[in-house]
C-alpha positions as CSV (number, residue, x, y, z in Angstrom):
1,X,-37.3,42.0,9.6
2,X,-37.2,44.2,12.7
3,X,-34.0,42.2,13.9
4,X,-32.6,41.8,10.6
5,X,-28.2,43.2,10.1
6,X,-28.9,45.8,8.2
7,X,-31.2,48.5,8.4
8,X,-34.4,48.9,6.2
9,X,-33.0,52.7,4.7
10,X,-36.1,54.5,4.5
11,X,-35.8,56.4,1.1
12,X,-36.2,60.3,0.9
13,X,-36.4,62.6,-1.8
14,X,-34.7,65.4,-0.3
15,X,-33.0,66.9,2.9
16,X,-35.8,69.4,4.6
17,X,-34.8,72.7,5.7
18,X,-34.4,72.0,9.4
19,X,-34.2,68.2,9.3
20,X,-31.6,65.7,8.0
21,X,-30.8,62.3,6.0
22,X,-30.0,59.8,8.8
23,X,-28.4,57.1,9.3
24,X,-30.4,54.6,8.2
25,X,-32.3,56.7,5.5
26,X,-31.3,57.2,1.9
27,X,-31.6,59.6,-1.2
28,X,-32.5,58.5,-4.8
29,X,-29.6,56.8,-6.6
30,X,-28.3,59.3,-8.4
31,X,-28.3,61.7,-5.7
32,X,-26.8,58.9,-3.4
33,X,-23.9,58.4,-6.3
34,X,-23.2,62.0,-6.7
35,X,-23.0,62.2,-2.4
36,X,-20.5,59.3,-2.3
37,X,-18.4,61.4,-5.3
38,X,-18.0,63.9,-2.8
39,X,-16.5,61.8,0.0
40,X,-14.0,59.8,-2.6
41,X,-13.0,63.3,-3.7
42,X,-12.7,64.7,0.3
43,X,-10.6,61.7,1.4
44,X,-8.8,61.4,-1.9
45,X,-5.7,64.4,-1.1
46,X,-4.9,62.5,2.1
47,X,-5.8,58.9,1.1
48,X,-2.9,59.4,-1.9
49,X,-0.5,62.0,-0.2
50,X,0.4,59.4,3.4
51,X,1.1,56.4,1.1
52,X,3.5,58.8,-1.1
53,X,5.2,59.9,1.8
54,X,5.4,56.3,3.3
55,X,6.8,54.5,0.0
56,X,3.6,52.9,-0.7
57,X,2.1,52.0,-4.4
58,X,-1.2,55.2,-3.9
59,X,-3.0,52.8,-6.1
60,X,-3.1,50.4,-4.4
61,X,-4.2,52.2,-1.1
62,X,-6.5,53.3,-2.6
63,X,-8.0,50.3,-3.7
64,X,-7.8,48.9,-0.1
65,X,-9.5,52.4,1.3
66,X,-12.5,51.5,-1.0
67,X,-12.6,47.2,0.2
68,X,-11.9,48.5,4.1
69,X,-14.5,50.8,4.2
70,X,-16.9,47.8,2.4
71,X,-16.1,46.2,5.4
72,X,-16.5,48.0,7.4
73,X,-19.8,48.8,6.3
74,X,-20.8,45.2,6.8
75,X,-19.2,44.7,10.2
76,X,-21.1,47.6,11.7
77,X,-24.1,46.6,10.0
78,X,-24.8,49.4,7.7
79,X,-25.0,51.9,10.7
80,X,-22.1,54.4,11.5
81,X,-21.7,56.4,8.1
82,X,-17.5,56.6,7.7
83,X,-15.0,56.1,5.1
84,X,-11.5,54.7,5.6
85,X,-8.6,55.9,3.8
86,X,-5.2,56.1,4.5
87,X,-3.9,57.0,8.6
88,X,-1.1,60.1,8.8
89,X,-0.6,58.2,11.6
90,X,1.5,55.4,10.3
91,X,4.0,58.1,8.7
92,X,6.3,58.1,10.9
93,X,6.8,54.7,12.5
94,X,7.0,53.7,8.8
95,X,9.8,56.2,7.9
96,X,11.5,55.2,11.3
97,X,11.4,51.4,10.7
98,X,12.4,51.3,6.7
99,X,14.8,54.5,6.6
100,X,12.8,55.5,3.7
101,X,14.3,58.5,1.9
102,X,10.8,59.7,0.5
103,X,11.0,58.9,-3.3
104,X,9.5,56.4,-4.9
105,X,8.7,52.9,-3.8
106,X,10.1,52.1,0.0
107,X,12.4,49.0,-0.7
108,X,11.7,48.4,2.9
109,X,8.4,48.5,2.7
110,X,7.6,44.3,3.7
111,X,9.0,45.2,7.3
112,X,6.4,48.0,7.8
113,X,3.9,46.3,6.2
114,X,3.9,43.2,9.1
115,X,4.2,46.0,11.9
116,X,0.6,47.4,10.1
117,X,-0.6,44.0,9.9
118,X,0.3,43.6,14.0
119,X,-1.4,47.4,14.6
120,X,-4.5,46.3,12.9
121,X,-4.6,43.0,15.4
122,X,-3.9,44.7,18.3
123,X,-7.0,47.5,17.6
124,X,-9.4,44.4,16.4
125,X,-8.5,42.8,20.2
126,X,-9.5,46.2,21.9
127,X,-12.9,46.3,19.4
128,X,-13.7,43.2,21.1
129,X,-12.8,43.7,24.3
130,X,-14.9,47.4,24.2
131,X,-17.7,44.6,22.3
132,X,-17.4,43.0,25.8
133,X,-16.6,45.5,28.4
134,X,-17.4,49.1,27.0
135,X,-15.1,52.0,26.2
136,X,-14.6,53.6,30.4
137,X,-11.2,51.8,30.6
138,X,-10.4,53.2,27.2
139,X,-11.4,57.1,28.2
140,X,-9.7,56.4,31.7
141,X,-6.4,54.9,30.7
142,X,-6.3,57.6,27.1
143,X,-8.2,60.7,28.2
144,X,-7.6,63.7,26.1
145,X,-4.6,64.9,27.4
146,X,-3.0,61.7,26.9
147,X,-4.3,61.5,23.4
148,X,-3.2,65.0,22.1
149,X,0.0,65.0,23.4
150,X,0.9,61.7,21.4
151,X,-0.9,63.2,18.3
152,X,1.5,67.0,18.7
153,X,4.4,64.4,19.6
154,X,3.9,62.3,16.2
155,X,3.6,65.8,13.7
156,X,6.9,66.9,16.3
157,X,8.6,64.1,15.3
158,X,7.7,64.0,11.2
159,X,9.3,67.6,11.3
160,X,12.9,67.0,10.4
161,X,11.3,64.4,7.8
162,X,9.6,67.2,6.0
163,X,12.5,69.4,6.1
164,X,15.2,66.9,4.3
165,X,13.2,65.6,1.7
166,X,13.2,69.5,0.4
167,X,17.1,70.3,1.5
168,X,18.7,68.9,-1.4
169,X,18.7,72.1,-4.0
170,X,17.6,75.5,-3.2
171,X,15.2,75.4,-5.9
172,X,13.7,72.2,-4.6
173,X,13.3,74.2,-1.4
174,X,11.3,77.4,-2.9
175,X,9.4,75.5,-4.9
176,X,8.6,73.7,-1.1
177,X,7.9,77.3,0.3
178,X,5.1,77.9,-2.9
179,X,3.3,75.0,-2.3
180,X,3.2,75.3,1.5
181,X,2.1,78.8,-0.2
182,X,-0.8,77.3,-2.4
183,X,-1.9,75.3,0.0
184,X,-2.5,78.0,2.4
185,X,-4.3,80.1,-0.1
186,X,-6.8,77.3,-1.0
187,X,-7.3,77.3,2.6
188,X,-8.0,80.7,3.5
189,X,-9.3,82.0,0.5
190,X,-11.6,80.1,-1.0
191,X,-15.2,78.2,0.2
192,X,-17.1,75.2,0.0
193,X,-16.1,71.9,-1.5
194,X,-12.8,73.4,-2.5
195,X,-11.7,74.8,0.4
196,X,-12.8,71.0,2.2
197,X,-9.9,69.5,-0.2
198,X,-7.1,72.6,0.1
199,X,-4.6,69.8,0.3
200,X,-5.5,68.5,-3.1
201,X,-6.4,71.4,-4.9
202,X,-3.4,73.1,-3.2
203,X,-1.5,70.6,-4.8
204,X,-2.1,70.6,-8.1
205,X,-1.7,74.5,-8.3
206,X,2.0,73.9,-6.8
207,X,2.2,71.3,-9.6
208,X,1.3,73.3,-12.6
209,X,3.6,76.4,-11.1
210,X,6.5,73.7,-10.9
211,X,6.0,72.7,-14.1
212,X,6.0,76.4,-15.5
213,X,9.0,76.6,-13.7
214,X,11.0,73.8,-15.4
215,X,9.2,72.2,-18.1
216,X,9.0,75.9,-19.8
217,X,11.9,77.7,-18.6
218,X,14.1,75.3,-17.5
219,X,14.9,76.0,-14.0
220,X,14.9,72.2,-12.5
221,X,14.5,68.9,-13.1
222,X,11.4,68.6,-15.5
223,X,7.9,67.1,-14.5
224,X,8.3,63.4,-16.4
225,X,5.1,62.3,-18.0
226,X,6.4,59.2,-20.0
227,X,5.2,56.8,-17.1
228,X,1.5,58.3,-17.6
229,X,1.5,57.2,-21.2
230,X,2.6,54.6,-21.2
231,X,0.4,52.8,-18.3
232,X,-2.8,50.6,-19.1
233,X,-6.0,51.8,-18.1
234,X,-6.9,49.1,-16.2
235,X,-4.6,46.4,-14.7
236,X,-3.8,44.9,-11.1
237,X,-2.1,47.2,-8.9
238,X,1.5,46.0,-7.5
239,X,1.0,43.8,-4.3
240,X,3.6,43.3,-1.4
241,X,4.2,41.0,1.0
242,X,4.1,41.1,4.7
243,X,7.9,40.2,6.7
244,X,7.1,39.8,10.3
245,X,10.1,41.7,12.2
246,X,9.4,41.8,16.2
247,X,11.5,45.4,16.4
248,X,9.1,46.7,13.3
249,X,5.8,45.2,15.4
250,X,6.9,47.2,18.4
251,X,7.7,50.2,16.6
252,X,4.4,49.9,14.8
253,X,1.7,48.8,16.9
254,X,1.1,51.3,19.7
255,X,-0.2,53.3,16.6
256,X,-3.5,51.2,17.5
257,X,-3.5,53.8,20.5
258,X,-4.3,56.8,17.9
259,X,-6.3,54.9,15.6
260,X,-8.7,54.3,18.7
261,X,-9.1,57.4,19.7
262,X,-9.5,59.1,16.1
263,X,-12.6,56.2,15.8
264,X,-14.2,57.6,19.0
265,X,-13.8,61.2,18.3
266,X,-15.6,60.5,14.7
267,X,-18.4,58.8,16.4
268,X,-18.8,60.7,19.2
269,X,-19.1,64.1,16.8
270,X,-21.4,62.1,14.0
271,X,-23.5,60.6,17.2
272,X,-23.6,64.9,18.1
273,X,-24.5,66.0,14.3
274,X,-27.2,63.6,14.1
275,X,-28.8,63.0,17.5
276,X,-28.2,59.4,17.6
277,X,-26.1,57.3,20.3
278,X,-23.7,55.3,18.5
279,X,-22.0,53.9,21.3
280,X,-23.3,50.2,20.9
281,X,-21.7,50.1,17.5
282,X,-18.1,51.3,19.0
283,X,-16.6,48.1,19.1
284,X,-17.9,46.8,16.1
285,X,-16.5,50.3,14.6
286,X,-13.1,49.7,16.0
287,X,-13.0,45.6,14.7
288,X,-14.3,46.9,11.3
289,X,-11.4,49.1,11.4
290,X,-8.8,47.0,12.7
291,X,-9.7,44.5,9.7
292,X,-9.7,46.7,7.3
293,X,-6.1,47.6,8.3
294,X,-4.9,44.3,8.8
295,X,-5.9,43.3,4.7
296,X,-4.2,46.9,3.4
297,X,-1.4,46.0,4.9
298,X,-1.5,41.9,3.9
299,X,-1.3,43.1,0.9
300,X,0.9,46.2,0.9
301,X,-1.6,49.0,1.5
302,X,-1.4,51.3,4.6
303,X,-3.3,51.6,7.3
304,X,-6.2,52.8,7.5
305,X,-8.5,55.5,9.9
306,X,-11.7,57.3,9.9
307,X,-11.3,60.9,8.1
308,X,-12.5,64.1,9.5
309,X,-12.8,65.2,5.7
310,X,-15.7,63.1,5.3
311,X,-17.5,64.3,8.8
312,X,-17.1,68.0,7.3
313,X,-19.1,66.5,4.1
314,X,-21.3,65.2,6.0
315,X,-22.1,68.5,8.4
316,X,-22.7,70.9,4.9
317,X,-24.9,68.2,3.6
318,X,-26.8,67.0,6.3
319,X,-26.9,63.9,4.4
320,X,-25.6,60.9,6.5
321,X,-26.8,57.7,5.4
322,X,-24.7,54.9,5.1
323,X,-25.5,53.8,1.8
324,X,-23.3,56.9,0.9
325,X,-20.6,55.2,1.9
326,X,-20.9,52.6,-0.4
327,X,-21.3,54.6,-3.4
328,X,-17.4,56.4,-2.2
329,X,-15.9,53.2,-1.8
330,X,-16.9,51.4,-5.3
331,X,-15.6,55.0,-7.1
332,X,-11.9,54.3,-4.9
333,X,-12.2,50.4,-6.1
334,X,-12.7,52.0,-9.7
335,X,-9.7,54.1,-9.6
336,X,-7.6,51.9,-8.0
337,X,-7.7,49.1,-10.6
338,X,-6.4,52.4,-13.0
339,X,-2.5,52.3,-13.7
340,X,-3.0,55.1,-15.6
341,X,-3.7,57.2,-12.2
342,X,-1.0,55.4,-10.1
343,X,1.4,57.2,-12.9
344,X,-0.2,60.8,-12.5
345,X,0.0,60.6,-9.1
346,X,4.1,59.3,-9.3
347,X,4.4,61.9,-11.5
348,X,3.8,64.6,-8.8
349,X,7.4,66.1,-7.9
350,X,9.2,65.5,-5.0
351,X,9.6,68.8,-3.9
352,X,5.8,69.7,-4.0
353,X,4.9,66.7,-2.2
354,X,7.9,67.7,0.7
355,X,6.0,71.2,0.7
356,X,2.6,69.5,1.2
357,X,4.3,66.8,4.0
358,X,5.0,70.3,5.7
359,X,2.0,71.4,5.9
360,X,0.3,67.7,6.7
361,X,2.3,67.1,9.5
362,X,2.5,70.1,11.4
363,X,-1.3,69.7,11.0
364,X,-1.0,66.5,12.5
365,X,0.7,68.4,15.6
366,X,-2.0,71.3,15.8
367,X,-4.6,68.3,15.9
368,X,-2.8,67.7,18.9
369,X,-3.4,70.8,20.7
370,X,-7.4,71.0,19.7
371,X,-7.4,67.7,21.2
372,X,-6.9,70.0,24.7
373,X,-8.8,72.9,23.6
374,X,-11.8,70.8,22.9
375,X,-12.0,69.2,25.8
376,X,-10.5,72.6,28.5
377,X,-7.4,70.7,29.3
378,X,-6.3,72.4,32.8
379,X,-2.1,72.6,32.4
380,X,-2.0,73.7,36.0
381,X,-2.5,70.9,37.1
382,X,1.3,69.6,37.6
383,X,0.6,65.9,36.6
384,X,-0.9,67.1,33.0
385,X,2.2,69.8,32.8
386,X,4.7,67.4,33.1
387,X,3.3,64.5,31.4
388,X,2.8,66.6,28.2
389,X,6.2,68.2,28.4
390,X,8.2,64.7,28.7
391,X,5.8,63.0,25.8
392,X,6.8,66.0,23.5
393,X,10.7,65.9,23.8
394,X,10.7,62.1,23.6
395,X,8.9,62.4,20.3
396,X,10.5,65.5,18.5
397,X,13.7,64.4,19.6
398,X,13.4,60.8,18.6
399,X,14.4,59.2,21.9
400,X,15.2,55.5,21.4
401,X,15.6,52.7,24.0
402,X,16.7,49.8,23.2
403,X,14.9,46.8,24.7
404,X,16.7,43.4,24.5
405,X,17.4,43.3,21.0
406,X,14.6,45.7,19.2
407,X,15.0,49.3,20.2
408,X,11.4,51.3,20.6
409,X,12.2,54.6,18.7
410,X,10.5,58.5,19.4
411,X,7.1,57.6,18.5
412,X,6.8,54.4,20.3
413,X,8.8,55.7,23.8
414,X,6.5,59.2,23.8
415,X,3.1,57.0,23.2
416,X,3.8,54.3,26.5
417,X,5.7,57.5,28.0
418,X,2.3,59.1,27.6
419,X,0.3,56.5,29.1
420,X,2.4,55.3,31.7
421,X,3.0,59.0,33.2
422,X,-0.3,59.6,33.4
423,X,-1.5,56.7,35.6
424,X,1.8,57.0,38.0
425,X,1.1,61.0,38.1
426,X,-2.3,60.8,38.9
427,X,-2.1,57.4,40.9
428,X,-3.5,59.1,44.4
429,X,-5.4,61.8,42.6
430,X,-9.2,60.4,43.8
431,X,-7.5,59.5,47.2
432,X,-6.4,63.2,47.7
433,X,-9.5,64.7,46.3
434,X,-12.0,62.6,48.8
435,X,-9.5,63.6,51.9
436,X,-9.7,67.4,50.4
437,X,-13.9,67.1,50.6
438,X,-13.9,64.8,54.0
439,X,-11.5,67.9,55.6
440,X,-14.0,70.8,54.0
């Protein structure tokens, strides 16, 4: 059995003071159970909130975030403890390819659903080719400058999003302001599990306040709860189609580009937390992934990433077995075969879920900028200076070129801006730097 796919989990009955749960160990059930309750409920804020803001049923992302992360449990063989849920990623390429307004279902939505299909292909073909030829030409051609200025250039250009789908009233906007408000509260304020899940929690106070507001003393449109009873308990979530659009595919899958390096970054901090090198599972990590995207979005789900919420779960518990994993993603597959939650969650209003879109995608652009004080990103260097500056315009300011007869909008032209600058800019850099030390 010593060469068998999955690991034999060693079975422990509790986390030792200075030690931790690996890998390829494991609690009792029930403690396992209760574990995998806490990472559905960390992923759960921003595993529903990106397929609200993209048009997508929540329900039925969720359901796919619970079969993705299934298989991508089996693809890596039981060994690199991650949940998938739902990529922040994919929010603006979405919104740019569909014109969605941000209520309701996106009638657009089959168009964006074949470019998330394409995304998930294109990452499975770099899984395989890191299975093959390791991940140097991956940290050469997106090193972390590259990577954070795409990530600050995606939350850059999600801005002006945010900002209209809370213009429309000026109560619409205040109530925007108190949930931006909530949200920061939770953050700051409070400890523990709660504060790991400020975007949820956060939400649901700006919810109750809104519903104070109008459904007691009339000041807005009311919350509506006839949806919520009236839905079935249990039932099929709504499925969706795939169209196949070559300027949607364009627009859509460089995303593969982030989705790469968010996999690395959670592998490369669990591999830290835990001791273990989990560099020979990085392509199978990366194929798992790329699956798991392509069937959400064969079916009308979003894609789908590793979650930093889950690592922070991980690092209080010290628990990071796999079989953990599991546990979170049959709880997602129970609540997403729930209609009755797919109406709660459409029954959050539209201008507390523009207040939390705030909030999420200017965190998306901060992410950016960690990205380079992680890793001591040198801006004197003129090459990183101008690279970042030109990715960041092209992005905020949705720059568009149009290329035969699909035009590549902000997002797409600031991620191949990105990469492109950075190899012309630093073309002679190791010929300059040997004549510099051959001079000395």
């Amino acid at each position: 059995m010593a060469h068998s796919w999955f690991p034999q989990w060693r079975k422990k009955s509790a986390v030792t003071e200075s030690g931790i749960i690996a890998p390829d160990e494991t609690l009792p059930a029930g403690q396992t159970i209760i574990l995998g309750l806490q990472h559905a409920v960390a992923m759960f804020g921003a595993t529903v909130l990106m397929p609200l803001l993209m048009g997508l049923d929540p329900n039925l992302s969720i359901l796919m975030s619970g079969i993705g992360t299934l298989l991508f449990f089996l693809i890596t063989a039981g060994r690199v403890p991650s949940y998938l849920g739902s990529s922040a990623a994919f929010v603006g390429v979405v919104i740019a390819v569909t014109g969605f307004t941000g209520q309701g279902i996106n009638p657009n939505l089959s168009l964006a659903l074949g470019g998330i299909v394409a995304c998930g292909a294109l990452y499975t073909l770099i899984g395989i080719v890191v299975m093959k030829a390791g991940t140097r030409w991956i940290e050469r051609l997106m090193p972390p400058v590259v990577t954070g200025a795409v990530v600050m250039a995606i939350g850059l250009n999600l801005a002006p999003i945010a900002v209209r789908g809370v213009s429309s009233s000026m109560f619409d906007s205040w109530m925007a302001v108190m949930t931006v408000l909530c949200i920061g509260v939770v953050a700051v304020f409070t400890r523990g599990m709660v504060q790991r899940l400020l975007i949820l929690v956060g939400l649901i106070v700006a919810w109750a306040l809104y519903a104070v507001m109008t459904n007691l003393l009339g000041l807005g449109k009311p919350v509506d709860f006839s949806g919520l009873a009236s839905a079935p308990w249990l039932g099929l979530p709504t499925m969706t189609t795939p169209t196949f659009n070559m300027e949607a595919i364009v627009m859509i899958a460089p995303v593969a580009v982030i989705l790469v390096a968010e996999n690395l970054g959670h592998l490369k901090a669990v591999a830290g937390m835990t001791g273990r090198s989990l560099d020979p599972y990085m392509g199978r990590a990366f194929v798992g992934d790329g699956l798991a995207t392509m069937l959400s979005g064969s079916v009308g789900g979003s894609g789908v990433t590793t979650y930093a919420e889950n690592i922070g779960v991980m690092a209080v518990t010290r628990v990071y077995s796999t079989l953990a994993f599991v546990a979170a993603a049959i709880i997602a597959l129970l609540l997403g075969f729930s209609p009755k939650f797919g109406a709660l969650i459409h029954a959050i209003p539209g201008p507390v879920i523009g207040g939390a879109s705030i909030v999420v995608f200017g965190l998306i652009a901060v992410a950016g900028a960690r990205i380079w004080l992680q890793n001591s990103i040198d801006f004197s260097q003129n090459s990183n200076l101008i690279m970042v500056a030109t990715t960041l315009v092209l992005g905020a300011g949705d720059f568009s070129l149009r290329i035969g007869n699909f035009t590549l909008g902000g997002i797409g032209t600031a991620t191949f801006g990105a990469i492109l600058l950075n190899v012309i800019l630093n073309w002679r850099r190791p010929a300059m730097t040997e004549v510099v030390v051959q001079k000395g």
